[in-house]
PyMOL Python script that loads the backbone (N, CA, C, O; Angstrom):
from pymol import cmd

cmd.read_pdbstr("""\
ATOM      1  N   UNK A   1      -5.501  -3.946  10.570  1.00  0.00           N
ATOM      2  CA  UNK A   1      -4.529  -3.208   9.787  1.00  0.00           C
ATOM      3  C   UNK A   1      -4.985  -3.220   8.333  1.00  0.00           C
ATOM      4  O   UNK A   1      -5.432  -4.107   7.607  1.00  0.00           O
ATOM      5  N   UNK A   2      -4.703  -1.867   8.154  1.00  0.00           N
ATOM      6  CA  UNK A   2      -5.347  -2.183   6.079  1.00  0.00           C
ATOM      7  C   UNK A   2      -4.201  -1.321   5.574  1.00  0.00           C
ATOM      8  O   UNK A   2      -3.841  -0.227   6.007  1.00  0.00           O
ATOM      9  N   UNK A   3      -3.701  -2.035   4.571  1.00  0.00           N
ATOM     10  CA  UNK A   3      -2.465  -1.777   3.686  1.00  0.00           C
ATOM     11  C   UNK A   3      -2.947  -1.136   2.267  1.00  0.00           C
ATOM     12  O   UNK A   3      -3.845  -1.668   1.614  1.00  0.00           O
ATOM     13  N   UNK A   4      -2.492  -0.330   1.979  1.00  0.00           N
ATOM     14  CA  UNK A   4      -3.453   0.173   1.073  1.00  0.00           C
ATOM     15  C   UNK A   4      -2.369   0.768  -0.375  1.00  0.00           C
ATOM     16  O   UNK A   4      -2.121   1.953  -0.150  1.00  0.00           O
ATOM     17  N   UNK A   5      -1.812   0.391  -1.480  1.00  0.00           N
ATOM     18  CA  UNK A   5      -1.109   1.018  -2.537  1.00  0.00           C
ATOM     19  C   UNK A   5      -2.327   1.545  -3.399  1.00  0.00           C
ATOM     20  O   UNK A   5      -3.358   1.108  -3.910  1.00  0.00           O
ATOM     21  N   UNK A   6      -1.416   3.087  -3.235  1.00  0.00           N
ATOM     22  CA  UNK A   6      -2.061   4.188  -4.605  1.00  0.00           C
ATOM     23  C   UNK A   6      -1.115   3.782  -5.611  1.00  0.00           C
ATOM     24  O   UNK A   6       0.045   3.406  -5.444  1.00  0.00           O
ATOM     25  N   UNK A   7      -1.769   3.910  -6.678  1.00  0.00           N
ATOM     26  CA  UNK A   7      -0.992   3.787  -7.767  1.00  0.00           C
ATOM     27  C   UNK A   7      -1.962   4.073  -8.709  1.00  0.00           C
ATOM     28  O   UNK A   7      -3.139   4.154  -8.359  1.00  0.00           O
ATOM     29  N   UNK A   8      -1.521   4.288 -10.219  1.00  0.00           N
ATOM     30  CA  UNK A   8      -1.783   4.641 -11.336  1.00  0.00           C
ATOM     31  C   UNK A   8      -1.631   3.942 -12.141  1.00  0.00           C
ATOM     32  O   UNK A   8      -0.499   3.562 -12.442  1.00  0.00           O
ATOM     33  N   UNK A   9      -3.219   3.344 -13.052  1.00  0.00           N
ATOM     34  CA  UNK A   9      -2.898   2.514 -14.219  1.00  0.00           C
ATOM     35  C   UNK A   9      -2.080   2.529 -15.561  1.00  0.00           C
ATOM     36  O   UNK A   9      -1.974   1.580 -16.338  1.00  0.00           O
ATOM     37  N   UNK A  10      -1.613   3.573 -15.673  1.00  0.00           N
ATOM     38  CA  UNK A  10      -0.663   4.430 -16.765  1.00  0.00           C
ATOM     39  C   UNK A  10       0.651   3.665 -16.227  1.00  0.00           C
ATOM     40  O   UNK A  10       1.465   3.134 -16.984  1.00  0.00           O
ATOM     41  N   UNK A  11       0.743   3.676 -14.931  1.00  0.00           N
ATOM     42  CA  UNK A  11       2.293   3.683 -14.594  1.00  0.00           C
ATOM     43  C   UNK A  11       2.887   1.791 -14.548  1.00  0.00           C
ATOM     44  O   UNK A  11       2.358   0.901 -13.882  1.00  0.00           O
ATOM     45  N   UNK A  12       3.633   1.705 -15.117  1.00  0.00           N
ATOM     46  CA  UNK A  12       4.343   0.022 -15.416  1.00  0.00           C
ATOM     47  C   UNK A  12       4.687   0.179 -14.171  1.00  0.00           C
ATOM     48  O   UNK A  12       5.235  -0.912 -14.008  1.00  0.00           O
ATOM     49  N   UNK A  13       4.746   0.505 -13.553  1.00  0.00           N
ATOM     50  CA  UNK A  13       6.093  -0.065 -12.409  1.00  0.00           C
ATOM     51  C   UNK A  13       4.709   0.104 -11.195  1.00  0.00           C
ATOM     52  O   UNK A  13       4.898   0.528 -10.055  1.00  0.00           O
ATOM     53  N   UNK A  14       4.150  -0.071 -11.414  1.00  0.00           N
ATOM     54  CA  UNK A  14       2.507  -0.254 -10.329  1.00  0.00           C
ATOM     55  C   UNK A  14       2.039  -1.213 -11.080  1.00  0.00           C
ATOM     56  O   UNK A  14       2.172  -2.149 -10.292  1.00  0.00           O
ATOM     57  N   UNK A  15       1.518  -1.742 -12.174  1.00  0.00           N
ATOM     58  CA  UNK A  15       1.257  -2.877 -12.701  1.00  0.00           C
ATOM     59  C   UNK A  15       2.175  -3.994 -12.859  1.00  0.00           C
ATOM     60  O   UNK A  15       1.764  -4.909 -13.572  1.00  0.00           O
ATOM     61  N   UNK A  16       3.355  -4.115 -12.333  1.00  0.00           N
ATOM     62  CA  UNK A  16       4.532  -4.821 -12.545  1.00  0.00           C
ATOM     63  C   UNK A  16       4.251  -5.410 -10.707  1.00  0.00           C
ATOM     64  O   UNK A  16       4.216  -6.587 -10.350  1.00  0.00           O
ATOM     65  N   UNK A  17       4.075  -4.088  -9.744  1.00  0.00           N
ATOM     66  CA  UNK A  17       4.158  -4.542  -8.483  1.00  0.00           C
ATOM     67  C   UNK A  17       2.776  -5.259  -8.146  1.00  0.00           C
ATOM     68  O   UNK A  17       2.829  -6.075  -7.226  1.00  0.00           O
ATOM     69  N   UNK A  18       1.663  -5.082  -8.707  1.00  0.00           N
ATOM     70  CA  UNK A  18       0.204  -5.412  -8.386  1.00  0.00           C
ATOM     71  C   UNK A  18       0.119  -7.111  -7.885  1.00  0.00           C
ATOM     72  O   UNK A  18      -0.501  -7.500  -6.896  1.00  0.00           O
ATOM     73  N   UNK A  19       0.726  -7.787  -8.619  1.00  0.00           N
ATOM     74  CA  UNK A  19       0.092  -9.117  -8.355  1.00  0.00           C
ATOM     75  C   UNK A  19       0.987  -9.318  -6.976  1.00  0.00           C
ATOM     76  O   UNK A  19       0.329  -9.491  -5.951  1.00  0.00           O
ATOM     77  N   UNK A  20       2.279  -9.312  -6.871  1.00  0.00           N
ATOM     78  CA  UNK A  20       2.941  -9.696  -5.619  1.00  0.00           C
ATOM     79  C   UNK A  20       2.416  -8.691  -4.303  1.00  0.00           C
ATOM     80  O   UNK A  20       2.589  -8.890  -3.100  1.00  0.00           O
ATOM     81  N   UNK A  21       1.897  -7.842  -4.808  1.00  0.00           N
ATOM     82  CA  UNK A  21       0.883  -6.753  -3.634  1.00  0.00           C
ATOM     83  C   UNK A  21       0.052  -7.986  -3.118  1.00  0.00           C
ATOM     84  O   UNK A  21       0.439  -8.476  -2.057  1.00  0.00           O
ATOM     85  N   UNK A  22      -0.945  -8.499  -3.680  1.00  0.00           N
ATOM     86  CA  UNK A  22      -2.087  -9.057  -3.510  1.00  0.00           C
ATOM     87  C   UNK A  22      -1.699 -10.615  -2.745  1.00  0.00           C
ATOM     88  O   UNK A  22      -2.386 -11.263  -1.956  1.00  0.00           O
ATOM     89  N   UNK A  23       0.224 -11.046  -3.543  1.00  0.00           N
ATOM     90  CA  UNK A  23       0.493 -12.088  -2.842  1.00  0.00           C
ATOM     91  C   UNK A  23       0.894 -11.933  -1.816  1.00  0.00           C
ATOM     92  O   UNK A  23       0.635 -12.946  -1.167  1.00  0.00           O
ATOM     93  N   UNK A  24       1.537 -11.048  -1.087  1.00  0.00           N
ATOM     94  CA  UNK A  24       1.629 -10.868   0.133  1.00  0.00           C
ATOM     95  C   UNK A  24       0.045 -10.585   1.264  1.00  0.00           C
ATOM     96  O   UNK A  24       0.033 -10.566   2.495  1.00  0.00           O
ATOM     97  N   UNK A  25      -0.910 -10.434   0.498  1.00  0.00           N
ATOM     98  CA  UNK A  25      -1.851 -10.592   1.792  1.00  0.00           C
ATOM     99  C   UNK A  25      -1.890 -11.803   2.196  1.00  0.00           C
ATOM    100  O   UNK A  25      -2.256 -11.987   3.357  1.00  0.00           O
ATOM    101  N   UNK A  26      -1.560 -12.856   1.435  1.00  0.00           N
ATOM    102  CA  UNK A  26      -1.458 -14.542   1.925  1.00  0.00           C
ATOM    103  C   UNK A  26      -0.830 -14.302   3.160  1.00  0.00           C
ATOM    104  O   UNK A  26      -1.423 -14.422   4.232  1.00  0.00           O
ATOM    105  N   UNK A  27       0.472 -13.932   3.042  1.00  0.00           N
ATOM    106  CA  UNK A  27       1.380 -13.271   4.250  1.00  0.00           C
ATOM    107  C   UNK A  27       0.931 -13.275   5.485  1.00  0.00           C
ATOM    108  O   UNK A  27       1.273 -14.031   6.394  1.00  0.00           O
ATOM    109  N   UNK A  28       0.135 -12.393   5.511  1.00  0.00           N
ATOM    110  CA  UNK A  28      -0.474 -11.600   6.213  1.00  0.00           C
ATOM    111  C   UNK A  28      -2.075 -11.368   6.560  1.00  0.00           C
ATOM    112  O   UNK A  28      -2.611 -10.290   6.815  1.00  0.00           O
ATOM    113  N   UNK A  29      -2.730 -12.754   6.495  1.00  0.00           N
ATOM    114  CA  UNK A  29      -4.493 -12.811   6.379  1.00  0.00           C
ATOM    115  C   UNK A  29      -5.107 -11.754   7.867  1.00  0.00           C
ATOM    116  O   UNK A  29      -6.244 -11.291   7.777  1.00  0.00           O
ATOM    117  N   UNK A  30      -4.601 -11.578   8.636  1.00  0.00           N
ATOM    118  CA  UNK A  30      -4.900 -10.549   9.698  1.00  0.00           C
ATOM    119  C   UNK A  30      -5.005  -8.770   9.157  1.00  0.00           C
ATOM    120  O   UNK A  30      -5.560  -7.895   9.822  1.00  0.00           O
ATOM    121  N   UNK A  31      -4.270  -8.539   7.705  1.00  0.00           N
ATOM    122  CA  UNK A  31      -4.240  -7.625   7.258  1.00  0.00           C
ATOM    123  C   UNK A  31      -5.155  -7.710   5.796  1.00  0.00           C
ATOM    124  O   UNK A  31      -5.171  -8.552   4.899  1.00  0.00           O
ATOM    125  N   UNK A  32      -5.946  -6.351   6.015  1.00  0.00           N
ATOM    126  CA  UNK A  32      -6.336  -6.021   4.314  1.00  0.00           C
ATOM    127  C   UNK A  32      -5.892  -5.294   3.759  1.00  0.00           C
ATOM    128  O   UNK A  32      -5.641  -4.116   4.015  1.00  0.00           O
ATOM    129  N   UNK A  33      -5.670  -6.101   2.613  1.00  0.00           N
ATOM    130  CA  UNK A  33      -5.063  -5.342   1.416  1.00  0.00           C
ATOM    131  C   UNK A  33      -5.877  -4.379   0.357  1.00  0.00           C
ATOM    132  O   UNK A  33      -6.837  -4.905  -0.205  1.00  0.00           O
ATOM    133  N   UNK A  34      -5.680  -3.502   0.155  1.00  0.00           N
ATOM    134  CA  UNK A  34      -6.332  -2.435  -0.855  1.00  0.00           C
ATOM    135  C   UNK A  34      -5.634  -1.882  -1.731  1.00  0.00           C
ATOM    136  O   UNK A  34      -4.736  -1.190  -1.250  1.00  0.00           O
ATOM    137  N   UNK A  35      -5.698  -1.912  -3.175  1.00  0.00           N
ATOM    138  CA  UNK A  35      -5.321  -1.155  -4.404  1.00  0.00           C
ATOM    139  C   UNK A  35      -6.450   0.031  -4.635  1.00  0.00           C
ATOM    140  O   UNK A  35      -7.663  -0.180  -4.672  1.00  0.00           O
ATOM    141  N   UNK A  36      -5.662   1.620  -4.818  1.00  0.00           N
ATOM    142  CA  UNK A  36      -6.479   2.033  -5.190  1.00  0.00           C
ATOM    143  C   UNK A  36      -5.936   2.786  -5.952  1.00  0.00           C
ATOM    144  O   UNK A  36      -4.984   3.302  -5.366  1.00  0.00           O
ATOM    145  N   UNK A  37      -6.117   3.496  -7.996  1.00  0.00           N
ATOM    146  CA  UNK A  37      -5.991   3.747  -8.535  1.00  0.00           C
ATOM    147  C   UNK A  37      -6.280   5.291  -8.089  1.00  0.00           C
ATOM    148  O   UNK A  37      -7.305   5.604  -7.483  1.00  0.00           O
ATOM    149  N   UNK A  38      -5.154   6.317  -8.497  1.00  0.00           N
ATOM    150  CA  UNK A  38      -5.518   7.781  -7.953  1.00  0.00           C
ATOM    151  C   UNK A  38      -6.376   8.236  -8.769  1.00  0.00           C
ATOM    152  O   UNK A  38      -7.155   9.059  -8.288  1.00  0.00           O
ATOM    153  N   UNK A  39      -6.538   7.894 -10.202  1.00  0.00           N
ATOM    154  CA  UNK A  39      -7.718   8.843 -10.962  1.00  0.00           C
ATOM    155  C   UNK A  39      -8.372   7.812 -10.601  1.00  0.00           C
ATOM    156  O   UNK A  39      -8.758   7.895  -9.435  1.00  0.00           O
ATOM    157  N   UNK A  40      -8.740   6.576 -11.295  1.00  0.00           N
ATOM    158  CA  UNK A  40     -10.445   5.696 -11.273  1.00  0.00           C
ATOM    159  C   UNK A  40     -11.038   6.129  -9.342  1.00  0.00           C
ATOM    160  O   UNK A  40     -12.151   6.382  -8.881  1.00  0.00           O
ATOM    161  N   UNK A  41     -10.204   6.069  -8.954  1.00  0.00           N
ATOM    162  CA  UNK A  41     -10.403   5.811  -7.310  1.00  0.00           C
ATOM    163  C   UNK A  41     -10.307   7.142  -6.457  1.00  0.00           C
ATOM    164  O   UNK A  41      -9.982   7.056  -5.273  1.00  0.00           O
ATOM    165  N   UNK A  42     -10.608   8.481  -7.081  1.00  0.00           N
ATOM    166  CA  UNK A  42      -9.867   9.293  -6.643  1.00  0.00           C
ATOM    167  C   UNK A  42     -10.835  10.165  -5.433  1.00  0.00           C
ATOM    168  O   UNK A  42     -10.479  11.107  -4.724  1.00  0.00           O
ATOM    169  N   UNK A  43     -12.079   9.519  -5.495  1.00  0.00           N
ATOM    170  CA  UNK A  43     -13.132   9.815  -4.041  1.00  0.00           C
ATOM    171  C   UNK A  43     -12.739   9.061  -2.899  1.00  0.00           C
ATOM    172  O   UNK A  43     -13.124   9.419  -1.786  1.00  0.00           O
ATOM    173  N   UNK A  44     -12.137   8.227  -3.021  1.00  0.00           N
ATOM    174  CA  UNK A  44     -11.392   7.192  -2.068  1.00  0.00           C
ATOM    175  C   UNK A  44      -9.928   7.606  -1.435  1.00  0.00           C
ATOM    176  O   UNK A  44      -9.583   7.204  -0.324  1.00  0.00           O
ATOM    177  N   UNK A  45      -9.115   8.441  -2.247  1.00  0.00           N
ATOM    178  CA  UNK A  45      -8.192   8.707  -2.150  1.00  0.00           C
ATOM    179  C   UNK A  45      -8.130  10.103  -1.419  1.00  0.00           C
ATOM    180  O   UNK A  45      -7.412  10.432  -0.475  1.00  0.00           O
ATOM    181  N   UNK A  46      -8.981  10.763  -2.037  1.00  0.00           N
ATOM    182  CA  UNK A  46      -9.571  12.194  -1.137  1.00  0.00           C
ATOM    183  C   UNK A  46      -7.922  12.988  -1.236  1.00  0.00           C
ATOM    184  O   UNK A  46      -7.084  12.961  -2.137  1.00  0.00           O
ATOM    185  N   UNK A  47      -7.926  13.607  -0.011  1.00  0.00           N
ATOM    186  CA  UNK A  47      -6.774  14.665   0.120  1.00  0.00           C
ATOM    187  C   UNK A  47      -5.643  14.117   0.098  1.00  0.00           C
ATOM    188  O   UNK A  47      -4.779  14.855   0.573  1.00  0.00           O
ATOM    189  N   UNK A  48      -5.215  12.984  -0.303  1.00  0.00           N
ATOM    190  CA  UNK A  48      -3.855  12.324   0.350  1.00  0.00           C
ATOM    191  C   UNK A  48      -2.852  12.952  -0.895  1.00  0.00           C
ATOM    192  O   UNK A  48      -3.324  13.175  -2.009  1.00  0.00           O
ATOM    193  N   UNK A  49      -1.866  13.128  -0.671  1.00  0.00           N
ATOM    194  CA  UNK A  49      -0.675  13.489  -1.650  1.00  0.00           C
ATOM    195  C   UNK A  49       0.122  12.323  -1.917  1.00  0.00           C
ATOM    196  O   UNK A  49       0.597  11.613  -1.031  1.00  0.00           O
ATOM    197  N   UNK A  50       0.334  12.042  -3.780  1.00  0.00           N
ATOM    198  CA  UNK A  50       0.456  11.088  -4.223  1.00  0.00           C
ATOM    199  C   UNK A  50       1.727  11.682  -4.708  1.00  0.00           C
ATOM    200  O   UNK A  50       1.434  12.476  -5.602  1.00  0.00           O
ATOM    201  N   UNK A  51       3.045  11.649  -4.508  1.00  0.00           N
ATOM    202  CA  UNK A  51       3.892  12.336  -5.915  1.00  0.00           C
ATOM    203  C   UNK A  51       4.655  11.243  -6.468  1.00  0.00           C
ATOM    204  O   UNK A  51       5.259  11.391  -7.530  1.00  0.00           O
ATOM    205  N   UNK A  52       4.677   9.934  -5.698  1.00  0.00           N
ATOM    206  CA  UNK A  52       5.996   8.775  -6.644  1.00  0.00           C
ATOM    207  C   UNK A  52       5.012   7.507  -6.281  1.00  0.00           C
ATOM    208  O   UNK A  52       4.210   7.623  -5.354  1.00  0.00           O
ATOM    209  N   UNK A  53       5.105   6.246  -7.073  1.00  0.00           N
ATOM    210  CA  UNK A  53       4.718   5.491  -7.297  1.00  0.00           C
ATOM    211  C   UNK A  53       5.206   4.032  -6.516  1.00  0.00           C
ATOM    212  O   UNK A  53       6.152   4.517  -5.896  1.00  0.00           O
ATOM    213  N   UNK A  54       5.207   3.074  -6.257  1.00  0.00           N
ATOM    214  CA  UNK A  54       3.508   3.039  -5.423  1.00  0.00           C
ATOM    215  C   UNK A  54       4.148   4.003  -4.286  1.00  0.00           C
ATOM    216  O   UNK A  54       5.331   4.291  -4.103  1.00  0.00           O
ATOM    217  N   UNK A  55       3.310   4.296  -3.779  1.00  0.00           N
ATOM    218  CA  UNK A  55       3.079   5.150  -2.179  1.00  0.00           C
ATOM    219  C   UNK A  55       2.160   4.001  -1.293  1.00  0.00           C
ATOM    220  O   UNK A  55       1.081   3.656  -1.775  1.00  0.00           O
ATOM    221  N   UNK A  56       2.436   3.645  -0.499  1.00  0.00           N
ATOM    222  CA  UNK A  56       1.764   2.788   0.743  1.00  0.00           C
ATOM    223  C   UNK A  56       1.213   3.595   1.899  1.00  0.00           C
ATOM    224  O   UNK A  56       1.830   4.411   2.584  1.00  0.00           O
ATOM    225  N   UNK A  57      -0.497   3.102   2.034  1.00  0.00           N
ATOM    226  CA  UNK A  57      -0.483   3.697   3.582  1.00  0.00           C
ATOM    227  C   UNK A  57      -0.760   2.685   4.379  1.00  0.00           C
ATOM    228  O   UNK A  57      -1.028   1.719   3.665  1.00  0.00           O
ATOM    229  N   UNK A  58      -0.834   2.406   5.540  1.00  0.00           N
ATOM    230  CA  UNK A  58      -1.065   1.704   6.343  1.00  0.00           C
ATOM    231  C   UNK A  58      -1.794   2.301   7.572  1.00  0.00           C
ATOM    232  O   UNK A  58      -1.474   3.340   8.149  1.00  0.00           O
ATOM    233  N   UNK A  59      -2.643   1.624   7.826  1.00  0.00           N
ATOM    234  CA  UNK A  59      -4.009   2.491   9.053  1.00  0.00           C
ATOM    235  C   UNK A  59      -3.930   1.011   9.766  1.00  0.00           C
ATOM    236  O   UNK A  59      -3.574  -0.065   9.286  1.00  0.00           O
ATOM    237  N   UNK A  60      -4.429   1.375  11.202  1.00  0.00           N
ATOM    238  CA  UNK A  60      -5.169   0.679  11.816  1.00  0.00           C
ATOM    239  C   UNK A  60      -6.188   1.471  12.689  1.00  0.00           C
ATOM    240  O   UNK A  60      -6.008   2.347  13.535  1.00  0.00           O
ATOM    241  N   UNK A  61      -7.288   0.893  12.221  1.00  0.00           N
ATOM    242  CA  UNK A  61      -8.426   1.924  12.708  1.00  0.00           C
ATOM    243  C   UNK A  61      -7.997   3.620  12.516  1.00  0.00           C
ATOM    244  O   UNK A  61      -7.119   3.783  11.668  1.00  0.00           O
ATOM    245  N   UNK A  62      -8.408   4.658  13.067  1.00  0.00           N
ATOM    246  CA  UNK A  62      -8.062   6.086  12.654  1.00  0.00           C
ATOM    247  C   UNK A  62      -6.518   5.973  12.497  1.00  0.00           C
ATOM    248  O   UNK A  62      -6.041   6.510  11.498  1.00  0.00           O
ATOM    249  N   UNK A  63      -5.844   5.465  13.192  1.00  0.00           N
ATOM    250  CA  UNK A  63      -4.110   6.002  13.207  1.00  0.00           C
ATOM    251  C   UNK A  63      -3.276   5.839  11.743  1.00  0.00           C
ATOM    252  O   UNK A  63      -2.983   4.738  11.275  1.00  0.00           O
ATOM    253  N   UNK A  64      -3.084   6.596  11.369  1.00  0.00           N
ATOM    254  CA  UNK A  64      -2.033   6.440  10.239  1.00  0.00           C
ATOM    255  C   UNK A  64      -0.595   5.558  10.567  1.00  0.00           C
ATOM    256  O   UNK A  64       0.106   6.264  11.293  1.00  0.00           O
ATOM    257  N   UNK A  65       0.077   4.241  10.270  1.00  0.00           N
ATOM    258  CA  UNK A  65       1.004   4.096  11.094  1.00  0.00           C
ATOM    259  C   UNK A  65       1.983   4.616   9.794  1.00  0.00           C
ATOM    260  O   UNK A  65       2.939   5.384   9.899  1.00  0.00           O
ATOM    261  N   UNK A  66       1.504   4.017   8.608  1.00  0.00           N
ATOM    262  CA  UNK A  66       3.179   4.692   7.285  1.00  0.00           C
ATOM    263  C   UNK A  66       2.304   5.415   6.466  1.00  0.00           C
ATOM    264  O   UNK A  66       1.130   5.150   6.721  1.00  0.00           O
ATOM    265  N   UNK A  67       2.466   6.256   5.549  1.00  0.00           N
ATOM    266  CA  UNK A  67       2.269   6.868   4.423  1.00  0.00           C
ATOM    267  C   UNK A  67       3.709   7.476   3.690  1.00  0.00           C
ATOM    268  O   UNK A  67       4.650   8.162   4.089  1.00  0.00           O
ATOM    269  N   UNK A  68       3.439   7.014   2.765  1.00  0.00           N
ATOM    270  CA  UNK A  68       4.886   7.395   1.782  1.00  0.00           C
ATOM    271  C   UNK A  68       5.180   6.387   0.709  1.00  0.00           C
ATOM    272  O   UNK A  68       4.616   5.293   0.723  1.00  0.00           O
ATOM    273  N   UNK A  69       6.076   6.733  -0.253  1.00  0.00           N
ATOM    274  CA  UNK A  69       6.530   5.882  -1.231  1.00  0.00           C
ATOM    275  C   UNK A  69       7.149   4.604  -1.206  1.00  0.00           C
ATOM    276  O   UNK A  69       6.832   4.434  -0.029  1.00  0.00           O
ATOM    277  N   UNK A  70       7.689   3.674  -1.452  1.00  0.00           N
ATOM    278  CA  UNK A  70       8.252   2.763  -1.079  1.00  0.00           C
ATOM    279  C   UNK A  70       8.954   2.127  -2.709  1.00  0.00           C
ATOM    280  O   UNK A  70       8.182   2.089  -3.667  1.00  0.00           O
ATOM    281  N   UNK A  71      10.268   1.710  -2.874  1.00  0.00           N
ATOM    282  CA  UNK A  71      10.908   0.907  -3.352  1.00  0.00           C
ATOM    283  C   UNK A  71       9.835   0.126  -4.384  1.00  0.00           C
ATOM    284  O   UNK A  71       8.764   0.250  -3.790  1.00  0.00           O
ATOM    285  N   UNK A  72       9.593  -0.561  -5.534  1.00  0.00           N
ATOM    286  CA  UNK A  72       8.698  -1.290  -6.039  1.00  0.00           C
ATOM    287  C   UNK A  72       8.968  -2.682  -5.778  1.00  0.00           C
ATOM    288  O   UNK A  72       8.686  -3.492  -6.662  1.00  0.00           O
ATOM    289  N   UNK A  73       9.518  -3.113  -4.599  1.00  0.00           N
ATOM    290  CA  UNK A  73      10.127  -4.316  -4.005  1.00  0.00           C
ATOM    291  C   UNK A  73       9.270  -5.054  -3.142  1.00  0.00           C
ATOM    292  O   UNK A  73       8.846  -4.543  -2.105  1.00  0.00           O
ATOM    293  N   UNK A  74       9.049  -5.933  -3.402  1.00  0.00           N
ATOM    294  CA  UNK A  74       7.639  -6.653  -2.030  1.00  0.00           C
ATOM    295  C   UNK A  74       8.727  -6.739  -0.480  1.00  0.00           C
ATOM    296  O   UNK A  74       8.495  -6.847   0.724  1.00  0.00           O
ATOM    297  N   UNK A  75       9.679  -6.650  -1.133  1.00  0.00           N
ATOM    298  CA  UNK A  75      10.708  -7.172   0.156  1.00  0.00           C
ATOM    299  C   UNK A  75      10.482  -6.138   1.093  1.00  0.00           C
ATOM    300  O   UNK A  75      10.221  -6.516   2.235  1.00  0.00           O
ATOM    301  N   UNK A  76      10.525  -4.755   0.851  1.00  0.00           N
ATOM    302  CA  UNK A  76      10.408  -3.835   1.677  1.00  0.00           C
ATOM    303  C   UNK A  76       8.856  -3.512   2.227  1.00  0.00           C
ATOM    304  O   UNK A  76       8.714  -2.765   3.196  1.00  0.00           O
ATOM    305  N   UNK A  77       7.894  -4.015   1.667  1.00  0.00           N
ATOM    306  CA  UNK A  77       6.286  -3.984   2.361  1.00  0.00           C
ATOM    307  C   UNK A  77       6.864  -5.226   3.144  1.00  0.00           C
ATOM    308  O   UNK A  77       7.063  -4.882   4.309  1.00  0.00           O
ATOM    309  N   UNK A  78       7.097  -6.126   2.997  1.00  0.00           N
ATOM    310  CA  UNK A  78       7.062  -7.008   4.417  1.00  0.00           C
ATOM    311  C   UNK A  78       7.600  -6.888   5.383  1.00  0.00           C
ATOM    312  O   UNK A  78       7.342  -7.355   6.493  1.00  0.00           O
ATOM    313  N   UNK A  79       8.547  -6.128   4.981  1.00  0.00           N
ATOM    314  CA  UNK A  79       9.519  -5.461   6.735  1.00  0.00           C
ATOM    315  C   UNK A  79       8.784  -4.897   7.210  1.00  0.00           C
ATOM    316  O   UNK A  79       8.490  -5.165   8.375  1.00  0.00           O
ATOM    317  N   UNK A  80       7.963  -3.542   6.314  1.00  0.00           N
ATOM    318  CA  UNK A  80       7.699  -2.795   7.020  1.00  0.00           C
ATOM    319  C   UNK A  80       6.342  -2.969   7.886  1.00  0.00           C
ATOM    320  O   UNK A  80       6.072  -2.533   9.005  1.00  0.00           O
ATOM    321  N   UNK A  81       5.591  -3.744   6.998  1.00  0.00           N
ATOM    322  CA  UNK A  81       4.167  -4.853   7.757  1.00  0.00           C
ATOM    323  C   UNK A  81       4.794  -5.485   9.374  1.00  0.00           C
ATOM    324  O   UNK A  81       4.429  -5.268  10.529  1.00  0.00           O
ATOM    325  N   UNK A  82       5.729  -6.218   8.870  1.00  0.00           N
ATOM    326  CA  UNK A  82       6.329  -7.271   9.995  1.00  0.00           C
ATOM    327  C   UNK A  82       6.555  -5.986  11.546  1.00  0.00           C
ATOM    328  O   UNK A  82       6.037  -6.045  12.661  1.00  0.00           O
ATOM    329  N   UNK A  83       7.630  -4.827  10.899  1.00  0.00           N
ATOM    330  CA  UNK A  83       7.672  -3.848  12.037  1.00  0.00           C
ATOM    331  C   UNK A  83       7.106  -3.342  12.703  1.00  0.00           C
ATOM    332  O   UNK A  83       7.407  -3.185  13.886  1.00  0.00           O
ATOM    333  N   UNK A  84       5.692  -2.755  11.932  1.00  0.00           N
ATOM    334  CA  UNK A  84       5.018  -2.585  12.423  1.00  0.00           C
ATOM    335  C   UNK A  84       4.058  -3.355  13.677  1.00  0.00           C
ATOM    336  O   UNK A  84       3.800  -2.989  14.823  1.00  0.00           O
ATOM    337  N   UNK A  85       3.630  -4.696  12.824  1.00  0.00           N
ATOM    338  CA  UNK A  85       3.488  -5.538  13.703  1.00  0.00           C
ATOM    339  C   UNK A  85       4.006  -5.649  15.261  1.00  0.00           C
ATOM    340  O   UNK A  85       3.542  -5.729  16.398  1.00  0.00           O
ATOM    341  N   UNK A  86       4.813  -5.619  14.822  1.00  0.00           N
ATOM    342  CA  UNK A  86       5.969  -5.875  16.314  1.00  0.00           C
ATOM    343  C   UNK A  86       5.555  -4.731  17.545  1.00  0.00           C
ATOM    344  O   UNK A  86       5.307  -4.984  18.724  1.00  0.00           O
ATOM    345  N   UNK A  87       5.571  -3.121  16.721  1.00  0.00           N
ATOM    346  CA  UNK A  87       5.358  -2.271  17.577  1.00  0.00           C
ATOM    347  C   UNK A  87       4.232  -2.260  18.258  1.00  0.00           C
ATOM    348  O   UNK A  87       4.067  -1.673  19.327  1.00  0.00           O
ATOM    349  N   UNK A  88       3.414  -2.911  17.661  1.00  0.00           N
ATOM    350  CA  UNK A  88       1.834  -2.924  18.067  1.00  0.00           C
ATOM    351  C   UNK A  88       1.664  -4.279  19.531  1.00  0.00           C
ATOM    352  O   UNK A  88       0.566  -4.504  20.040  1.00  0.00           O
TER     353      UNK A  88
END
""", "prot")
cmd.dss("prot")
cmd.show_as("cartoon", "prot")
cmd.util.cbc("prot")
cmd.orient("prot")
């Protein structure tokens, strides 16, 4: 599973969420975590549509399981990690 927040270095409320991003891979060592900035990073980011801050995707291997925005709350990446989990 790779967890992945777009976000933008301009934007506070992505630099506010960054470090507890990174603490939740402790969480979760079966999962990688990825930050990727939409301009510095934006060959990486390719076609994806970014419009609110952070946006989370989550892949395992080809499958997309989330893409979309999320709350700037760690509380809500761990549900949605944990749920996923479960479904799998």
């Amino acid at each position: 599973m790779v967890v992945t927040c777009l976000c933008a270095l301009w934007c506070d409320s992505c630099e506010a969420y960054r470090e507890g991003f990174f603490a939740l891979a402790g969480e979760f060592p079966q999962a990688r975590f990825v930050w990727l900035d939409i301009e510095d990073d934006a060959d990486q980011v390719g076609d994806l549509e970014v419009e609110n801050f952070p946006t989370i995707r989550i892949t395992r291997g080809e499958a997309q399981l989330f893409f979309g925005p999320l709350p700037p709350h760690h509380e809500h990446l761990r549900r949605l990690i944990r749920a996923l989990q479960e479904k799998s």
